[in-house]
LUMVEX-638900 format. One record per residue (C-alpha): residue in three letters; x, y, z. Coordinates in steps of 0.02 Angstrom, whole numbers, plus 50000, padded with zeros to 5 digits. Layout:
> type,c1,c2,c3
> ALA,X,Y,Z
...
//
This chain:
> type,c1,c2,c3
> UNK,50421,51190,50020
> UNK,50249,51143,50109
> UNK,50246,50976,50202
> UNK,50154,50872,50324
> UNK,50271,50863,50459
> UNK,50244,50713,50601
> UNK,50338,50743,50757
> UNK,50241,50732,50909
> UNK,50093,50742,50808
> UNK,50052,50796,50647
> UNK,50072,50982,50584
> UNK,50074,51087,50421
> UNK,50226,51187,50372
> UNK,50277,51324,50236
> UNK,50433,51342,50247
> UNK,50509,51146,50253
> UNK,50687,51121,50179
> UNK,50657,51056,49975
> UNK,50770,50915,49978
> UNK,50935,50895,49873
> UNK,50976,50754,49769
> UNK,51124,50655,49831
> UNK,51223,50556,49668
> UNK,51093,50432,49584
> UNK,50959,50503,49678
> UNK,50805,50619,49585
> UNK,50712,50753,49636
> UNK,50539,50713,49605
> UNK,50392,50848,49624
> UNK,50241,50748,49693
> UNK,50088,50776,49582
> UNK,49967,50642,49708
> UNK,49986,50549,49849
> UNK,49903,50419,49950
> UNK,49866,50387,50138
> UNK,49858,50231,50201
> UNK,49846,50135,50371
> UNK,50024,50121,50384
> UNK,50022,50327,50382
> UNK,49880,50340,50522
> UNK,50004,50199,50610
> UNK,50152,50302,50609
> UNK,50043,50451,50711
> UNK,50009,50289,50827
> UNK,50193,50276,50861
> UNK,50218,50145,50719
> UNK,50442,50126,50663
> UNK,50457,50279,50801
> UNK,50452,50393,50624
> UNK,50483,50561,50634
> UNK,50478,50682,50470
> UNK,50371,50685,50314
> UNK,50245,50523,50304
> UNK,50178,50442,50144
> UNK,50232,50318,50010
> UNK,50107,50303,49889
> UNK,50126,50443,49749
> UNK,50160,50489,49556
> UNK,50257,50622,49526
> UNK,50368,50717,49378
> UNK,50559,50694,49402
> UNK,50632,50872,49411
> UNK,50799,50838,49430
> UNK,50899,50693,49401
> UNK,51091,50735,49393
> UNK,51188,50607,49301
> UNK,51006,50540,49223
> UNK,50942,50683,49143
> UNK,50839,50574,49010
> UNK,50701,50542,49170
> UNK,50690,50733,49191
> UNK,50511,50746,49153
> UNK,50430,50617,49162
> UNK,50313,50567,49281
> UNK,50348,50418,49380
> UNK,50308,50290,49533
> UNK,50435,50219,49632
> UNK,50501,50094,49735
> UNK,50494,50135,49908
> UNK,50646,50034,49983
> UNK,50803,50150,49961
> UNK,50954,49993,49965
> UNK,51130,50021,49979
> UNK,51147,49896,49831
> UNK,51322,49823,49880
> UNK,51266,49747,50035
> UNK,51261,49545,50028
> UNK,51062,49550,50041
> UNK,51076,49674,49892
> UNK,51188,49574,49789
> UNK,51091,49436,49834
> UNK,50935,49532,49737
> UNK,50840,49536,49903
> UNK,50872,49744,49903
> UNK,50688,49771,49986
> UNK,50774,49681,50147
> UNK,50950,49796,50144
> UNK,50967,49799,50311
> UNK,51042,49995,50268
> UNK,50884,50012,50187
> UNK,50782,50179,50205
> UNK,50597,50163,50166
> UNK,50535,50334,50085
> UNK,50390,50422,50227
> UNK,50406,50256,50335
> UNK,50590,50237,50410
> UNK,50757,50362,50383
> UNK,50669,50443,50222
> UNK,50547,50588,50195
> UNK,50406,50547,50105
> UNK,50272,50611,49988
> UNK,50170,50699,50083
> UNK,50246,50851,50031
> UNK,50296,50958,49852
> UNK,50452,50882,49845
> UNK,50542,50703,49876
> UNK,50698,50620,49825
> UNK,50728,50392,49760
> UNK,50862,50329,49707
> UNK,50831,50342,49496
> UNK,50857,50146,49503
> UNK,50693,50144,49620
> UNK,50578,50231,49469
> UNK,50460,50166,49349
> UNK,50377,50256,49205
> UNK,50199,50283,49212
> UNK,50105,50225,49031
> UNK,50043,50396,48966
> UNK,49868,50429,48950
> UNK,49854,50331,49138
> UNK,49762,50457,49249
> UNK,49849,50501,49426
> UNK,49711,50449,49510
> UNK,49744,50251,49447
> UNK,49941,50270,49461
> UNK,49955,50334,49632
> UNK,49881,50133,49669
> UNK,50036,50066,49601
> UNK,50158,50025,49757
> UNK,49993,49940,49867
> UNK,49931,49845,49701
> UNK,50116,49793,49692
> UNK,50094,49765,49892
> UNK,49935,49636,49850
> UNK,50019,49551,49684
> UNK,50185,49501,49804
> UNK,50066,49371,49888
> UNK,50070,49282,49709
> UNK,50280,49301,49702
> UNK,50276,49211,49882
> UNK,50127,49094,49860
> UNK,50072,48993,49736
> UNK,49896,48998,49715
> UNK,49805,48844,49598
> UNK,49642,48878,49508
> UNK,49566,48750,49617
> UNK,49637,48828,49768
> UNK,49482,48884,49920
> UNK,49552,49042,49960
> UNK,49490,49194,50103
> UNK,49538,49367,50112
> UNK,49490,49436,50290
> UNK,49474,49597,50287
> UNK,49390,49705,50161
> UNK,49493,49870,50196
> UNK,49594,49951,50051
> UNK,49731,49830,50053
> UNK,49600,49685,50059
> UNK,49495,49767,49913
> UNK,49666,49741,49809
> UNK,49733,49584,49859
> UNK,49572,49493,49812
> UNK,49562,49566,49642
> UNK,49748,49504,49614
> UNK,49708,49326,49698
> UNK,49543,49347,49581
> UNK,49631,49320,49432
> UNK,49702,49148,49475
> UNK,49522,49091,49461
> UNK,49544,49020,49619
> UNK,49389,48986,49739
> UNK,49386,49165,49823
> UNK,49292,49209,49957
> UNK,49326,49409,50053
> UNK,49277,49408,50217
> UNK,49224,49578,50301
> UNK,49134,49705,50433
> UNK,49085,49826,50290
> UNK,48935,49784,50178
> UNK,48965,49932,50062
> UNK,49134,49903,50040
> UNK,49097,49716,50011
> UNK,48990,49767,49884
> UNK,49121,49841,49777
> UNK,49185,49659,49743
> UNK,49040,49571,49738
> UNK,48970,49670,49564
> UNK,49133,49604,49503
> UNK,49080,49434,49533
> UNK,49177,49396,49694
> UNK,49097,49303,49851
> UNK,49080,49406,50012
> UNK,49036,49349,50173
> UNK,48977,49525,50292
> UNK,49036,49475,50459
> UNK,48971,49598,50617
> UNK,49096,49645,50738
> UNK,49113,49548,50880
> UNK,49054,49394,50783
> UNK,49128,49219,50744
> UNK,49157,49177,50565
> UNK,49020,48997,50537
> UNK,48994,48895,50412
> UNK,49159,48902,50274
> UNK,49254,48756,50227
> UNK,49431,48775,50296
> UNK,49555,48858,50172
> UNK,49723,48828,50070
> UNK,49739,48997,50091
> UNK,49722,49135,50203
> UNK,49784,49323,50176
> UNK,49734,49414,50355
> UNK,49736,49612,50289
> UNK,49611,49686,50416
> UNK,49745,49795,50506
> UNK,49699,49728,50677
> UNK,49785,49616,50814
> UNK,49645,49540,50831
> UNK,49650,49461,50658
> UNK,49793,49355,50671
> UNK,49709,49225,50772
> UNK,49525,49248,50680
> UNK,49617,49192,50516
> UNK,49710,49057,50589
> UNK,49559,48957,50635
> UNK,49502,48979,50451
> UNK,49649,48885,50375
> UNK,49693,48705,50345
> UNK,49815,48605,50420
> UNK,49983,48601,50303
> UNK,49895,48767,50216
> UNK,49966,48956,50225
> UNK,49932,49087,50311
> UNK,49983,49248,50220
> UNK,50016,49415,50352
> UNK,49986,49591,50276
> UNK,49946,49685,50419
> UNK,50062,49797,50496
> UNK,50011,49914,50652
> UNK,50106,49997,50819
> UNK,50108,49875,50972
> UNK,50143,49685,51020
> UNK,50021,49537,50933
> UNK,49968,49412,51068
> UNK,49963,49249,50959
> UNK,49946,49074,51017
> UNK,50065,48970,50899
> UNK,50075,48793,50990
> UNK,49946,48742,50870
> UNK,50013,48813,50712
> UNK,50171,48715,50762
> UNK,50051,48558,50774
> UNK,49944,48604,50622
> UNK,50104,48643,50525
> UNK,50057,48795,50453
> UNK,50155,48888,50339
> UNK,50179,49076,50396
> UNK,50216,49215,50236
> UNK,50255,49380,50309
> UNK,50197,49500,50152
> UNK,50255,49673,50131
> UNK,50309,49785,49949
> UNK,50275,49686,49796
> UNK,50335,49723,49599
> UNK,50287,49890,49531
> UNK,50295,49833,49353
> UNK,50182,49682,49370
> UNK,50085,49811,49447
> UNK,50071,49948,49313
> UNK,50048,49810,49184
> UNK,49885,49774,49283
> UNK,49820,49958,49297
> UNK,49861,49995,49101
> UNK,49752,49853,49058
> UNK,49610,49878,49176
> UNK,49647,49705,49252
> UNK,49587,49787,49437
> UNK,49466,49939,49463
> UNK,49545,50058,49597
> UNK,49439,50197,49540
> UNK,49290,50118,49651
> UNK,49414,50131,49807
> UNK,49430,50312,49798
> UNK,49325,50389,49934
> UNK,49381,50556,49942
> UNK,49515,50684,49859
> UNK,49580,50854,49955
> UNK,49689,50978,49900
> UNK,49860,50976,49980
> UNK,49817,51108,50079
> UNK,49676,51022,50173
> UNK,49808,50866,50199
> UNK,49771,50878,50384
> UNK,49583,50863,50340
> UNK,49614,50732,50219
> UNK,49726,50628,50360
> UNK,49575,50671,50477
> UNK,49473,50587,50353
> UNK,49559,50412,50296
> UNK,49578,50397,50493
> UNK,49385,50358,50496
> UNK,49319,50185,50552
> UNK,49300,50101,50371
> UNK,49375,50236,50261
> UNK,49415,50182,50087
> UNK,49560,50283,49997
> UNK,49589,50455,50031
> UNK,49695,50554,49898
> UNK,49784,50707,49910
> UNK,49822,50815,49753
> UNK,49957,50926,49725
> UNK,49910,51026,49560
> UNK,49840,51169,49568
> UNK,49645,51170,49521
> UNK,49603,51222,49335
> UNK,49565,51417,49329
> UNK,49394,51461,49251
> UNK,49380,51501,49060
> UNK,49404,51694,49028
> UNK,49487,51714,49207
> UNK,49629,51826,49219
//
């Protein structure tokens, strides 16, 4: 099968081995896929990956031995492949396994290529009619509603977002709909913009510059995918509030945490989130991912496309697998 292929650095190949499934494991055939920072992280040096990258995708389940009623249908999945008898497993904390493989990210090929394999317990249905272009969202919308399994955010709430990235763009349409008193803090005007038609306050911060002027938070969900923004959102929360982590990236974080210890801040690391809760949201229109969507390549151009979300301020790149439609009348 064709794949993008990270080794020592990233390459495109013809002739990579279609996987197998092993027992209570599908074959899925990936119809999209995303790439996000954690991808152009993993070039970086990010888990020490090696293999087939990506983790955000919809697909059709080709084969499904033992399950042959998902054959078929097209599906999203969870990315955390447990062993399920572990005590973490039986303890329903499966996304922690500590045998865990994470599909494109650690021990698993991912979806950045025709073909990948999840345990049939890790798939969800997509709602028919739903376009690919909305369900390929699903596992980072269920990334930004997991702050609302870990947190619990009140209407009346002052709550920041720093960071107005893709992950960012999400979690403040989830933390949106608490009604709380929202306020997305970024370097990127235009992509501010997107939220502020939908009624949410921005503050456009240059780079370089000190955030002035905002009351100190409950709240505080750091998403901009930089070192540096652990100790820029620290400074914006309260004492006794929370301070919500989303940002993963290759290398050490230099943080100063005597006065988090004094301030008694409470630290939520804040990775995958539920897929349902997440595919309830997209069916109803709840959040608009459409307006993240900055460009879409054909899988063969997936090294242009990588070249392309790698960009200072990109928004979502996509990557589709089906073939383009042929012409009326062409033969």
């Amino acid at each position: 099968m064709r794949a993008l292929l990270l080794d020592e650095e990233l390459h495109f190949v013809e002739d990579y081995p279609t996987p197998s499934p092993p027992p209570g494991e599908a074959l899925i055939r990936v119809e999209m896929a995303g790439i996000c920072n954690t991808d152009l992280e993993l070039v970086q040096g990010y888990m020490h990956f090696r293999g087939v990258p990506g983790h955000e995708f919809v697909g059709v389940v080709e084969h499904a031995p033992g399950a042959e009623a998902w054959e078929g249908q097209r599906v999203v999945g969870d990315i955390n492949a447990a062993c399920g008898v572990c005590a973490t497993c039986r303890a329903g904390r499966h996304t922690h396994c500590p045998h865990r493989t994470t599909l494109g990210i650690n021990g698993r090929d991912g979806a950045l290529a025709e073909y990948l394999t999840l345990p049939v317990a890790n798939l969800y249905a997509v709602p028919e009619g739903m376009p690919d272009e909305v369900a390929v969202f699903t596992e980072p919308l269920a990334a930004a509603c997991e702050i609302l399994e870990q947190v619990h955010v009140r209407p009346t709430d002052r709550v920041i977002v720093l960071g107005d990235g893709k992950l960012g763009l999400l979690c403040a349409q989830v933390l949106a709909l608490t009604g709380c008193e929202l306020t997305v803090i970024g370097r990127h005007a235009e992509k501010l913009d997107i939220l502020a038609r939908m009624g949410v306050a921005t503050l456009h911060v240059e780079r370089g510059a000190t955030v002035k002027g905002l009351p100190l938070a409950d709240v505080v969900v750091e998403a901009t995918g930089h070192p540096d923004g652990y100790a820029t959102s620290r400074a914006l929360v309260r004492p006794r509030g929370t301070l919500v982590l989303k940002s993963t990236y290759h290398g050490a974080l230099e943080a100063a945490l005597t006065m988090a210890v004094v301030d008694e801040i409470t630290l939520v690391g804040s990775r995958c989130g539920p897929l349902p809760a997440a595919l309830r949201l997209l069916e109803r229109s709840a959040v608009d991912v459409t307006a993240l969507i900055e460009a879409r390549y054909p899988f063969d151009a997936v090294l242009t496309a990588f070249a392309h979300a790698g960009r200072r301020g990109a928004l979502k790149v996509l990557v589709d697998f089906t073939p383009p439609a042929r012409p009326a009348g062409a033969s």
